[in-house]
Every structure is written in C-alpha cells, then in structure tokens.
C-alpha positions as CSV (number, residue, x, y, z in Angstrom):
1,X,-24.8,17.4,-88.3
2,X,-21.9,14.6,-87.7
3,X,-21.5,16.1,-84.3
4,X,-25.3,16.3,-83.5
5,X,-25.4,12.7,-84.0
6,X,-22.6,11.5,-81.9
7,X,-24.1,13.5,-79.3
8,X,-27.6,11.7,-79.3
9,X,-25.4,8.3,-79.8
10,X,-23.7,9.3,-76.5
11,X,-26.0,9.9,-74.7
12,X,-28.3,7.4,-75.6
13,X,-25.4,4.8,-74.4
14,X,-24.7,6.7,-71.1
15,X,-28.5,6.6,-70.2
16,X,-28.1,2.5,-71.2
17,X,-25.1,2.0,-68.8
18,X,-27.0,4.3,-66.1
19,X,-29.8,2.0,-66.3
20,X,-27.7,-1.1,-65.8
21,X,-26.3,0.4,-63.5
22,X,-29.0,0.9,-61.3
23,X,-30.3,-2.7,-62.4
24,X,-27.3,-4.0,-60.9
25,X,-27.9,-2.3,-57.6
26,X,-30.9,-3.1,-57.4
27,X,-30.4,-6.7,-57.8
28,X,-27.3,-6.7,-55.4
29,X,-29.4,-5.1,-52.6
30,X,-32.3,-8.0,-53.4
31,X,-29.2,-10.6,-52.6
32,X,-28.5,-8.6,-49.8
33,X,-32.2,-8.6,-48.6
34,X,-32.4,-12.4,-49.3
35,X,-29.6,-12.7,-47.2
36,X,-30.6,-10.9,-44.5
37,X,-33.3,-13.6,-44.5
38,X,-31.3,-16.4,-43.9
39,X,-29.4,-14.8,-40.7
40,X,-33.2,-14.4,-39.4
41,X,-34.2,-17.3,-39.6
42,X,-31.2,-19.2,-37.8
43,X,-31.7,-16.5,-34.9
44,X,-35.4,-17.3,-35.0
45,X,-34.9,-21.2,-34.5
46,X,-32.4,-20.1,-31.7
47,X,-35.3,-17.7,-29.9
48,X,-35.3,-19.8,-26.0
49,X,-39.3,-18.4,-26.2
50,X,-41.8,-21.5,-27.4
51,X,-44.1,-18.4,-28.4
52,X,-41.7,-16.6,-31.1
53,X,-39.6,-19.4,-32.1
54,X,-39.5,-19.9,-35.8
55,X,-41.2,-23.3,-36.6
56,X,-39.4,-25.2,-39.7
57,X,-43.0,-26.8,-40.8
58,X,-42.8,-24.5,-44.0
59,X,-44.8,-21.9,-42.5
60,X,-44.1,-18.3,-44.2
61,X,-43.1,-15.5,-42.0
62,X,-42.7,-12.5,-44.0
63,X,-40.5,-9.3,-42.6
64,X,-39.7,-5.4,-43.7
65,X,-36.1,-4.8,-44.2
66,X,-33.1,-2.9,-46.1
67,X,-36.2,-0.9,-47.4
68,X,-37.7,-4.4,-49.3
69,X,-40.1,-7.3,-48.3
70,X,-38.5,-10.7,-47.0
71,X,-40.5,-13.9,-47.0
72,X,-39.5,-16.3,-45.4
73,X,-39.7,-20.2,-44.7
74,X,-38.0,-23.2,-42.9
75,X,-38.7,-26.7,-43.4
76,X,-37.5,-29.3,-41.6
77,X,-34.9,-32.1,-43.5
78,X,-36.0,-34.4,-40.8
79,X,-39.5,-34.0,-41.8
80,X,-39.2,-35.5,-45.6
81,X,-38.3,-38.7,-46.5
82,X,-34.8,-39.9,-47.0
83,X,-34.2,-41.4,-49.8
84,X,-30.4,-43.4,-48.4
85,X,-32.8,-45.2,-45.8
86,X,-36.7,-44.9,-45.7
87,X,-38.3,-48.1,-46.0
88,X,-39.8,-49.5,-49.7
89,X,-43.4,-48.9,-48.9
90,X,-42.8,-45.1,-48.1
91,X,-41.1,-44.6,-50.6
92,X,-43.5,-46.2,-52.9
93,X,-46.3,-44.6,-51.3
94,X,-45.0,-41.2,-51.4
95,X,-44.1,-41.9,-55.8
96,X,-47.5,-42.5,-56.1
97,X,-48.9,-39.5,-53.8
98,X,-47.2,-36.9,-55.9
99,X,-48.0,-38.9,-59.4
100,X,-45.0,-40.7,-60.7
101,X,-46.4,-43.1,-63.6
102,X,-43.9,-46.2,-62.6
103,X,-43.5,-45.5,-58.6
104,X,-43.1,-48.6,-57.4
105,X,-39.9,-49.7,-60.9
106,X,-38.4,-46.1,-59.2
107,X,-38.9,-46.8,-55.7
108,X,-37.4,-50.8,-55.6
109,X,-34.7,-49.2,-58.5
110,X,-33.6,-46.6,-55.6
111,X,-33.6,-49.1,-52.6
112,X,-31.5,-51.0,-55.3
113,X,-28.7,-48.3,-55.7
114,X,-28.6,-48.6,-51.8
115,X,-24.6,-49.9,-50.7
116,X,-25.5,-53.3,-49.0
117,X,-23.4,-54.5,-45.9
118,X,-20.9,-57.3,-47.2
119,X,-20.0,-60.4,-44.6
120,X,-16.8,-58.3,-44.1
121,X,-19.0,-55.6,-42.3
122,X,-20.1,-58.4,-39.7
123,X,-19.0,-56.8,-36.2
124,X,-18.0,-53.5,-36.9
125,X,-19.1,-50.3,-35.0
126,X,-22.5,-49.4,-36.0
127,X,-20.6,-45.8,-36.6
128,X,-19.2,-46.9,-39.2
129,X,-21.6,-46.4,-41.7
130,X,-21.0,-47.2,-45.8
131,X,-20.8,-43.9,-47.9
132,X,-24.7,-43.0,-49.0
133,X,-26.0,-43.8,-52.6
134,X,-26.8,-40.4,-52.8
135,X,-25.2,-37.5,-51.8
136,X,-27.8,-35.0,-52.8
137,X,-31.5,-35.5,-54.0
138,X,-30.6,-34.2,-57.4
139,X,-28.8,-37.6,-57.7
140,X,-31.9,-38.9,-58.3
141,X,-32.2,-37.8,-61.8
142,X,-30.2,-40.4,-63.1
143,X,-32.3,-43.4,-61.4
144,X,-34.2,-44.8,-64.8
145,X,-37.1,-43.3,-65.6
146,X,-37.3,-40.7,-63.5
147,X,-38.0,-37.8,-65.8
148,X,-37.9,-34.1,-65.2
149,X,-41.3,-34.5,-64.3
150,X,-41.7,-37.0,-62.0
151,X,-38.5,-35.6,-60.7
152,X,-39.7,-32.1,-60.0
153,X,-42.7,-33.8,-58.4
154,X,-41.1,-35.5,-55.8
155,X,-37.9,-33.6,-55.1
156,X,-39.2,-31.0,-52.3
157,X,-40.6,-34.0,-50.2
158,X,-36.9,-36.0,-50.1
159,X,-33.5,-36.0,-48.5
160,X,-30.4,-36.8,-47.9
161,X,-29.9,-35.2,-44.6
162,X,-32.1,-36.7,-42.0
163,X,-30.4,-40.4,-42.1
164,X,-33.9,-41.8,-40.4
165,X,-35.7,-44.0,-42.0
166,X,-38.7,-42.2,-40.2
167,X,-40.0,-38.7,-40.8
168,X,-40.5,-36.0,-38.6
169,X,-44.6,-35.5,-38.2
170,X,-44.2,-32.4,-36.8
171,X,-42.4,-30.8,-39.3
172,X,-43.8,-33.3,-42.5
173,X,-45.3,-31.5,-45.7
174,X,-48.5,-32.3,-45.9
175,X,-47.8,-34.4,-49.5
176,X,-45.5,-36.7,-46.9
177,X,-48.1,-37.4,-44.2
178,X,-50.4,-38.2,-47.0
179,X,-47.6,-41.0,-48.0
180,X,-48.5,-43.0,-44.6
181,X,-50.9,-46.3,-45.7
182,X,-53.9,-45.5,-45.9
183,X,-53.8,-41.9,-44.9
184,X,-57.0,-39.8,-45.9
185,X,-57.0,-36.4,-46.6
186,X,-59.5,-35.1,-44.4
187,X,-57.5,-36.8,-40.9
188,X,-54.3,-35.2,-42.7
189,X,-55.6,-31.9,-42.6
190,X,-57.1,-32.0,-39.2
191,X,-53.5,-33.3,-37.8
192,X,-51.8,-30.5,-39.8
193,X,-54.4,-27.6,-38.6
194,X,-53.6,-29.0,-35.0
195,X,-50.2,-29.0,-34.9
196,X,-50.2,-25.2,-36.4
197,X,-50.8,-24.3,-32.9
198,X,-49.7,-27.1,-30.9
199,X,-46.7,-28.5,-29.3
200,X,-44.9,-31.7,-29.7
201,X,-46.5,-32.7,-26.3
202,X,-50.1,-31.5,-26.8
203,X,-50.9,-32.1,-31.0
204,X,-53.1,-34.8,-31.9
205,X,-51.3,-37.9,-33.5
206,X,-54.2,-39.7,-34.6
207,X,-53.2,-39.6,-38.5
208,X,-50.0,-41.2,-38.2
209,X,-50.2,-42.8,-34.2
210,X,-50.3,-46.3,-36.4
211,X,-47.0,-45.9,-38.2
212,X,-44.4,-46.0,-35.5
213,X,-42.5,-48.0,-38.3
214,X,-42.6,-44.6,-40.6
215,X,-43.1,-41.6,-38.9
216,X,-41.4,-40.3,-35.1
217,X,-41.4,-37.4,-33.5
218,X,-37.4,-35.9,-33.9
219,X,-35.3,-32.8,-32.7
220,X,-34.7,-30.3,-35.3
221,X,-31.4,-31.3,-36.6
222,X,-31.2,-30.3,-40.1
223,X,-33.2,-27.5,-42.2
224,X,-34.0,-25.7,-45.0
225,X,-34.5,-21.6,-44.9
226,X,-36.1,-20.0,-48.6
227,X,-35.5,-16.7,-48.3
228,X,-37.4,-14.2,-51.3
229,X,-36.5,-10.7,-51.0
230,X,-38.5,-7.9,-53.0
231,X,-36.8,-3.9,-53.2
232,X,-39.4,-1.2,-53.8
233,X,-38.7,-1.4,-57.0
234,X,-39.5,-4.9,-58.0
235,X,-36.4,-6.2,-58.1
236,X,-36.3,-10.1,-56.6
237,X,-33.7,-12.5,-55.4
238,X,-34.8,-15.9,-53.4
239,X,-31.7,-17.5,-51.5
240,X,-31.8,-21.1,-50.2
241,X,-29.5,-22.0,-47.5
242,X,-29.6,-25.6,-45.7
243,X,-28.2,-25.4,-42.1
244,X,-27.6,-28.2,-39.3
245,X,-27.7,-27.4,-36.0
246,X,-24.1,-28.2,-33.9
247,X,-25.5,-27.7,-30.5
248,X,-24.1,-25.5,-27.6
249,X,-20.7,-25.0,-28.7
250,X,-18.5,-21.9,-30.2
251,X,-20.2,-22.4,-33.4
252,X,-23.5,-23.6,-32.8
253,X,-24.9,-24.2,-36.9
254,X,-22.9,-24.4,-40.0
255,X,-24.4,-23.9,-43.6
256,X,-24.3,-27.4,-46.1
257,X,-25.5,-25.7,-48.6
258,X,-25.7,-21.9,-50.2
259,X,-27.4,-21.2,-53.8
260,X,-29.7,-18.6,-55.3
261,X,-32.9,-20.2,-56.8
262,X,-33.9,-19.2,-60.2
263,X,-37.5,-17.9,-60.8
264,X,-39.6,-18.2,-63.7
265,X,-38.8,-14.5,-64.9
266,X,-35.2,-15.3,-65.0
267,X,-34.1,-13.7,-61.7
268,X,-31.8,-14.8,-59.1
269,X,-30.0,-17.5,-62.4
270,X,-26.8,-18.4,-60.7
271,X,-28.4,-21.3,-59.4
C-alpha cells in the first residue's frame, strides 16, 4: 500500500516537472521568436527598395517563423515629442490630447526641470550641449502630479531620443499630429491615410504645412521595433528593442535599449 502510494506521488511530480519543462521551452522559443523579430526589422529599414522597406510609422507587419507568428512594428523616436526640448505649447497641447487633468501645471513643471544655459556657457560650441533632464521618459514619473495614469497616457507619444524640438510628420502617431493647434480630426486622418501610401516628396502636408515651428520632415535616426511572438502552442513573448542608425560604417546600428514587455496575462515579466 505504502509502496503504491509513493509510486502515484512519483509520478504525479515527474508529470509536474515534465510539464514545466515543456513550459519553459516553449517560452524560450517565444524569446527566440520575438527575437528573430527585431533582426527583421533592422534588415527591413536597411531594404535599398522604397517598395519593401519597412516604414517606422507604427504600421504592423506580421511574419511566419521558428514555427510561430511574429508581429511586428517600428515607430519612429523622431516622430514623438521630446520631452528635453519640444516647445511649451506642444507639450501642452499633446497633455491635453491624451487627457491629463493639470496639463498645462505638468507641461510648464517639465520645461521647468529643463538645465538652463548659465552666463558661463556664453560662446561655447553649440556641441557642447548640458546633460538632458531626462534620460529616459520613465523619468517623468516623478514630475508632480503626474500619476500612473496620466503617465501611461502620454508615455508612447514622448522621448528622449530625437533631440528636435520638432516632430517627424511622417512618422507621428496619430495622438501627436492631433497635438498641432488647432488640428481637427478629420484633416488628421486624411494626412495619415495619405501618407500610408505616399512618400516624403508626394504626401499631402496640409494638416500640419502651418507649424513649421512644431513639426519637420526628418531622416530616420532613432526607432523603436515591438516585436510579439506566438508558438503553436500559445505561448507569447513581446521584445522591445530601440535602435539608432550609425550610417555606412562597419557597424551601421547599435541597440540603446533591450527589454521584454510584460502582458496583461503575466508573460514576458522580466521587464
């Protein structure tokens, strides 16, 4: 009877490391997958063909591979607003597109934190530049009153990367565009179906051809690739990556920034 027990203990704990076992696999070839997704899209921004190059205006592309589904987007840094230098009135504007209660206290109170030049800087190179209030847009949880909410609002529309205090129309979100004065909705959307097809030469700038002041037309410098990866199985891992472009040298991109984002079922958590 004792024996008969321990047997059905056994193997009831060998079938529960088997299964985490192949839980663990399965998640490891996700990563993998997710991976994979990045390397895509850098080759895809490299692609010399207009027609297959991978845009970064947050358009999905989705791929088979490793025997899983890849989705797969790029969005352009230079196409949000940066936070170390975009102009008060953007930055207000875009607080109050995405619903912050007190956008313009958290707008003037980020401009604020901004390192101002002292008489000392008078004559220096202009490439010498003061270190950035922020380093990273996750800084901007500690501005006052910027709550989680207000925070997760606003965060996929900012940066820290693009150093222009002008956005990238071409590449904006659509919540960005909208941040222009007196933007309407309907022009926005016209713009953005335009440029869908259109190049940087041929799309229609009549929703933001007023606002030299806020929005220009910029080479892809810096992005963002979200990469989700799906196994037959259901198992899921999204990778976010943000890479800047170096040009025609030996190494022509290195990575800023490498983490694994966590999804609302708890997946991909080492964030």
């Amino acid at each position: 009877m004792l024996l008969s027990i321990l047997v059905v203990g056994f193997s009831g704990d060998a079938r529960t490391q088997l299964q985490l076992a192949r839980n663990q696999n399965e998640a490891a070839a996700a990563q993998a997958i997710a991976d994979a997704g990045v390397t895509f899209a850098i080759l895809g921004v490299f692609d010399p063909s207009p027609a297959t190059q991978w845009r970064a205006d947050g358009r999905q592309y989705v791929l088979r591979y490793g025997g899983g589904v890849l989705q797969v987007s790029l969005q352009d840094e230079g196409g949000k607003i940066d936070i170390n230098v975009a102009p008060l009135p953007l930055l207000n504007n875009l607080f109050q597109t995405v619903g912050i209660p007190n956008a313009e206290q958290l707008a003037r109170a980020v401009v604020a934190a901004r390192p101002r030049r002292s008489p000392d800087d008078v004559g220096r190179s202009a490439d010498v530049e003061a270190t950035p209030a922020f380093a990273a847009v996750e800084e901007l949880r500690r501005m006052p009153g910027m709550d989680k909410t207000s925070y997760d609002s606003v965060a996929p529309f900012v940066t820290v990367y693009s150093g222009s205090p002008r956005f990238d129309p071409m590449t904006a979100p659509r919540t960005v565009l909208l941040s222009l004065p007196d933007a309407q909705e309907d022009a926005v959307d016209h713009f953005m179906a335009q440029r869908a097809t259109a190049s940087t030469i041929t799309a229609d700038f009549a929703a933001v051809a007023n606002h030299p002041d806020f929005a220009a037309a910029a080479p892809l410098r810096v992005f963002t690739v979200r990469s989700e990866a799906e196994t037959a199985t259901g198992a899921r891992f999204v990778r976010a990556a943000v890479v800047t472009l170096l040009g025609p040298a030996e190494t022509p991109y290195r990575i800023l920034a490498w983490r694994s984002v966590v999804q609302g079922d708890g997946s991909s958590t080492n964030y």
